[in-house]
C-alpha positions as MATLAB code, in Angstrom:
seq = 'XXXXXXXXXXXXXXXXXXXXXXXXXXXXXXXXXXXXXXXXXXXXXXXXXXXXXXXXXXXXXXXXXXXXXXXXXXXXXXXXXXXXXXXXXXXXXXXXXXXXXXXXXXXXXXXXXXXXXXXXXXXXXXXXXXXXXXXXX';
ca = [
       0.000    0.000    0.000;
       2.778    2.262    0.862;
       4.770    1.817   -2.279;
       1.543    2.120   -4.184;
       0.853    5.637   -2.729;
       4.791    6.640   -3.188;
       4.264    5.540   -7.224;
       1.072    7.955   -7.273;
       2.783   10.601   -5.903;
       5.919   10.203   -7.721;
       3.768   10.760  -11.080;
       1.316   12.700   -9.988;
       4.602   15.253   -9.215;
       6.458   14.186  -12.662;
       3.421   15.466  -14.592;
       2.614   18.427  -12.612;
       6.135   19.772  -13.005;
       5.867   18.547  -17.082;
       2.035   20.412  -17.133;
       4.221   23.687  -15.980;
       6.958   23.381  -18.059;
       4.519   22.979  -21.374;
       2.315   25.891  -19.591;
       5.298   28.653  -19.325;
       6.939   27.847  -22.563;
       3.340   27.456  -24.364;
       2.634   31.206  -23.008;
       5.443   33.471  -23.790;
       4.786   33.960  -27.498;
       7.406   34.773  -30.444;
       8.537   38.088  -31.081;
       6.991   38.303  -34.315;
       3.430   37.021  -32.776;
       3.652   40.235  -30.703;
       4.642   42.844  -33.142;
       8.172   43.532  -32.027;
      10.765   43.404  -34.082;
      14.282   43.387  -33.490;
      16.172   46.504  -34.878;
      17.967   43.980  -37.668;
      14.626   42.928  -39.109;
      13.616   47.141  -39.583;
      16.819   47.669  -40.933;
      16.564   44.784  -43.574;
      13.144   46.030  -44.772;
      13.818   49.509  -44.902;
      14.872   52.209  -47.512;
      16.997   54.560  -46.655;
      16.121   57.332  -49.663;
      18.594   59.545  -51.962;
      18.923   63.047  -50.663;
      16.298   65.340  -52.034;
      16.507   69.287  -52.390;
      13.410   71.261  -53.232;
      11.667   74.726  -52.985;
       9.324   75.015  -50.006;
       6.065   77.571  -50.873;
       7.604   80.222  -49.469;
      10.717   79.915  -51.408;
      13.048   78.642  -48.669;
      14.937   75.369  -49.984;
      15.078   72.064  -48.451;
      17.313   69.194  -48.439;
      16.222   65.738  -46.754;
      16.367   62.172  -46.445;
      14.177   59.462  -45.217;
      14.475   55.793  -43.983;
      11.171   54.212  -44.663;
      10.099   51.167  -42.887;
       7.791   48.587  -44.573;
       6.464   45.395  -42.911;
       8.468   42.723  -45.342;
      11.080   42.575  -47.653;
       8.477   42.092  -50.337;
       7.004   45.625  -49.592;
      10.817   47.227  -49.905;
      11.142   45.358  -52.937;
       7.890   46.984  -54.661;
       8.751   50.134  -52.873;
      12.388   49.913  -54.530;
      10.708   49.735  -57.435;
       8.310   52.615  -56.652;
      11.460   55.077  -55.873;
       9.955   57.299  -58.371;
       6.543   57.348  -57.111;
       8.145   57.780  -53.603;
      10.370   61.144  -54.431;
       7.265   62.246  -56.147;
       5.347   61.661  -53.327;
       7.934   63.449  -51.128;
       8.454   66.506  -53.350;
       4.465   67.508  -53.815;
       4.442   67.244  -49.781;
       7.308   69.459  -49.472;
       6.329   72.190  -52.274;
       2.994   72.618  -50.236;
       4.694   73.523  -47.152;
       6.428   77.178  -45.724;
       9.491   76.857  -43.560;
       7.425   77.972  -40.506;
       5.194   74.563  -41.185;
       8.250   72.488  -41.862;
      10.123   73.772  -38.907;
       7.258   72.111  -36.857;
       5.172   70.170  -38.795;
       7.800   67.149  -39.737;
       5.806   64.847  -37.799;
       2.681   65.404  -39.956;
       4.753   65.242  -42.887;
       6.320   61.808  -41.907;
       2.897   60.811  -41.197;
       1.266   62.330  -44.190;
       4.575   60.875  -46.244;
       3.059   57.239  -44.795;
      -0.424   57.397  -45.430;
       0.271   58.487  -49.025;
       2.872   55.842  -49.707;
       0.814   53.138  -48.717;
      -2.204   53.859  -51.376;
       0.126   53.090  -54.101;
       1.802   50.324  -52.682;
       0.315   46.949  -53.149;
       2.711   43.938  -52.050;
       2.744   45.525  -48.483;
       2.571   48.575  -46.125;
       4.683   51.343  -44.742;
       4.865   51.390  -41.212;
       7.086   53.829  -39.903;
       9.233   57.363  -42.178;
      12.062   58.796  -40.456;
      13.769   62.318  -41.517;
      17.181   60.959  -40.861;
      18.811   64.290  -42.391;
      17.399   67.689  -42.454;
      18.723   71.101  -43.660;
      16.580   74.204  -44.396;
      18.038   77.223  -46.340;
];
């Protein structure tokens, strides 16, 4: 009877300690699952863009550069593709605005920039645009 009872609890205690092991590993889910992504994956599927240098409306000139961020290489492949669409896209934005908007607007235009970007794109989205470089004349 006693050995019995020491057998029972012996696997009773083996598959409680199994049930949490397949219970804490189960749980924590991958980073991808989550929406992080490690800052080699948003480097591989982002563009950093040529320089540009425009007229603002009020005359002032600009020059900038971007990195956009798609979700997958397959969207920076189309948008590679797209790079004339994408300095169009950038120059119209940039001849609408004065250097009084552009001084502190950039977020809006980095957010505008997006939005725009991702009606022409089809293979993917753009999730993030960054002014990496700045210079207004």
């Amino acid at each position: 009877m006693f050995r019995t009872m020491i057998i029972i609890l012996s696997t009773l205690t083996v598959i409680g300690v199994v049930a949490l092991i397949l219970v804490f590993n189960l749980n924590n889910e991958p980073e991808e699952a989550s929406g992080e992504r490690s800052i080699d994956e948003i480097r591989e599927s982002s563009l950093l863009t040529e320089e540009i240098t425009t007229d603002l409306e009020d005359g002032d000139f600009i020059r900038i550069r971007f990195r956009i961020v798609t979700d997958s290489t397959d969207a920076l492949e189309e948008l590679e593709k797209r790079d004339f669409q994408m300095q169009n896209v950038l120059i119209k934005e940039l001849a609408t605005m004065e250097g009084e908007t552009f001084q502190s607007g950039l977020s809006g235009l980095e957010e505008t920039v997006k939005l725009r970007l991702n009606q022409v794109m089809q293979e993917g989205e753009v999730t993030d645009v960054y002014t990496v470089d700045k210079v207004l004349q």
